[in-house]
C-alpha positions as CSV (number, residue, x, y, z in Angstrom):
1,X,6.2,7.9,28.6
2,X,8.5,6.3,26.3
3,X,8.4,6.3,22.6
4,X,6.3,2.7,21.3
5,X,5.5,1.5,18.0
6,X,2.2,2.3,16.5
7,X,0.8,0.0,14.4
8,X,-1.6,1.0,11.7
9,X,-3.7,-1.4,9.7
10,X,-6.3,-0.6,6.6
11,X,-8.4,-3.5,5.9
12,X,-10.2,-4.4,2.7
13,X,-10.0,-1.1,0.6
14,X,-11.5,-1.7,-2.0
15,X,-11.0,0.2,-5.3
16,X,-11.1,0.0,-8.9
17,X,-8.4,0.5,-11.3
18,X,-6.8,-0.6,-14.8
19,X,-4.6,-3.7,-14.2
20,X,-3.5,-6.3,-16.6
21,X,-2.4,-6.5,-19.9
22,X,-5.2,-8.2,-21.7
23,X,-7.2,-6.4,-24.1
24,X,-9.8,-6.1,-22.4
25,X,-8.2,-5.3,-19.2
26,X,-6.4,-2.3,-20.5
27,X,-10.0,-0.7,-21.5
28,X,-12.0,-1.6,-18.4
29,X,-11.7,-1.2,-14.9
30,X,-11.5,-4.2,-12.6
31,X,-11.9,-4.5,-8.7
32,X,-8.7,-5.0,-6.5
33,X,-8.9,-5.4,-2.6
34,X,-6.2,-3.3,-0.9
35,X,-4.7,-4.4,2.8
36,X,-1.9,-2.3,4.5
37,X,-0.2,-2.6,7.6
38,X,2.1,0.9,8.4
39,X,4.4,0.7,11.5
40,X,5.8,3.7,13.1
41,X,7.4,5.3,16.2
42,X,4.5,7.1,18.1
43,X,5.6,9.6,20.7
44,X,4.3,10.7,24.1
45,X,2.5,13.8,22.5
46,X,0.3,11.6,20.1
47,X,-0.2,10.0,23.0
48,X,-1.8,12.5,24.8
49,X,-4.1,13.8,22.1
50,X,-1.9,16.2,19.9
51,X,-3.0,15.6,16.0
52,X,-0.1,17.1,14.4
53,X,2.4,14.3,15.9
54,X,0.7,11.0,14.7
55,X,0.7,9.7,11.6
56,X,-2.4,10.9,9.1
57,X,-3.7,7.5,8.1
58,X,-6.3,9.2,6.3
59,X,-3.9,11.8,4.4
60,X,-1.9,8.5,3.0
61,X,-5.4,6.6,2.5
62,X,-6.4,9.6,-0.1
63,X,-3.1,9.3,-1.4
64,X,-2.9,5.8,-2.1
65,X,-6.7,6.3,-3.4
66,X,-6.0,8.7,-6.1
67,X,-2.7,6.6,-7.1
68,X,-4.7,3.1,-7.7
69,X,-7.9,4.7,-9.3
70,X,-6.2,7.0,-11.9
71,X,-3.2,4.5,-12.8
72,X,-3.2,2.3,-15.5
73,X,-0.6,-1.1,-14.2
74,X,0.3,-4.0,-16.7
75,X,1.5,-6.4,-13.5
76,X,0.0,-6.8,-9.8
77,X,3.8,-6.5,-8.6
78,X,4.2,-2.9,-9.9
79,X,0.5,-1.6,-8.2
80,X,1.7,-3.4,-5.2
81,X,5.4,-1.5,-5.5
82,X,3.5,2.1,-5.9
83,X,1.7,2.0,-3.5
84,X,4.5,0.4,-0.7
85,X,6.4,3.3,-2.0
86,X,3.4,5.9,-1.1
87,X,2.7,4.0,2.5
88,X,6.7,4.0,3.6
89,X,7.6,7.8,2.2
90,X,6.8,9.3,5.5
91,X,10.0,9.1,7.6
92,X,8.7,8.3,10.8
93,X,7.6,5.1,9.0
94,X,9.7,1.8,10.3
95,X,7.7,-0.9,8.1
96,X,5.2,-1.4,5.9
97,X,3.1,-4.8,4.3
98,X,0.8,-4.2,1.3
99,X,-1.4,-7.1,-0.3
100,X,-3.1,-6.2,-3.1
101,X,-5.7,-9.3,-4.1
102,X,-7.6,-9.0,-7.8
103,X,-10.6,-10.8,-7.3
104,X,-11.4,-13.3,-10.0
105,X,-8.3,-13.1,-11.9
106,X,-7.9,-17.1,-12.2
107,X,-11.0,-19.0,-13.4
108,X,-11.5,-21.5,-10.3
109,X,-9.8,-19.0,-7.4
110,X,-11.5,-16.5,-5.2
111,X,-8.7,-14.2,-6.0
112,X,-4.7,-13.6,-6.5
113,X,-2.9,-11.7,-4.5
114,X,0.6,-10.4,-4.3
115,X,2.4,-9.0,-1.2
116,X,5.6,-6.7,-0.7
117,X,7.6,-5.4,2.7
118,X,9.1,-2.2,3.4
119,X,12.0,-2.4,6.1
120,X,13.3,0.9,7.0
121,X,16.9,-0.8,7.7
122,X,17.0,-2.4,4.5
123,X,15.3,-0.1,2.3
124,X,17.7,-0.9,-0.6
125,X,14.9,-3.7,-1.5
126,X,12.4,-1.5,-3.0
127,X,15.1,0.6,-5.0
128,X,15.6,-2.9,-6.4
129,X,12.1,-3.4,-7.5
130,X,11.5,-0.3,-8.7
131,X,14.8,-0.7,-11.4
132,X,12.7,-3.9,-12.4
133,X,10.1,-2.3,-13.3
């Protein structure tokens, strides 16, 4: 069977972290609502049941996890950037989406949320980001 791309999606994690740069947001924790989408290459032997050839959703879940809860971020676009960075490292990894929504950050909205792409062919755009920051 020939290689196909693999789409893996995590929906609505929701952790806790220090985000802002408020007073009060840099001594308390406030929710954010994590969404990912993770493209790769999957061969024939994940295919067929062989563990050590797909991608470990779960391994990069933790990962991303441990990132957001013990960080401390003054701006939504530099969470958003970490963890994009942690969700495109592996190199089987083709693309990437994270949207990252704070929930209650503006006084009459649900939430605010920011998104950023990773494009394995044009990878240059998150070295970009990351001299921003």
């Amino acid at each position: 069977m020939p290689m196909s791309n693999a789409i893996i999606n995590i929906r609505n994690l929701r952790l806790r972290t220090f985000i802002g740069f408020n007073p009060e947001e840099r001594t308390k924790k406030q929710d954010v609502v994590l969404n990912i989408e993770i493209r790769y290459a999957v061969n024939a032997a994940a295919l067929q049941d062989e563990v050590h050839e797909a991608l470990n959703y779960k391994t990069i879940t933790k990962q991303v996890i441990k990132l957001v809860e013990d960080g401390q971020f003054l701006l939504l676009e530099r969470l958003v950037a970490d963890v994009l960075e942690r969700c495109s490292a592996p190199p089987e990894v083709s693309f990437a989406r994270v949207t990252i929504d704070k929930p209650h950050a503006l006084r009459f909205a649900d939430s605010v949320s920011l998104s950023l792409e990773y494009h394995a062919e044009t990878s240059a755009q998150l070295t970009v980001l990351e001299k921003a920051s």
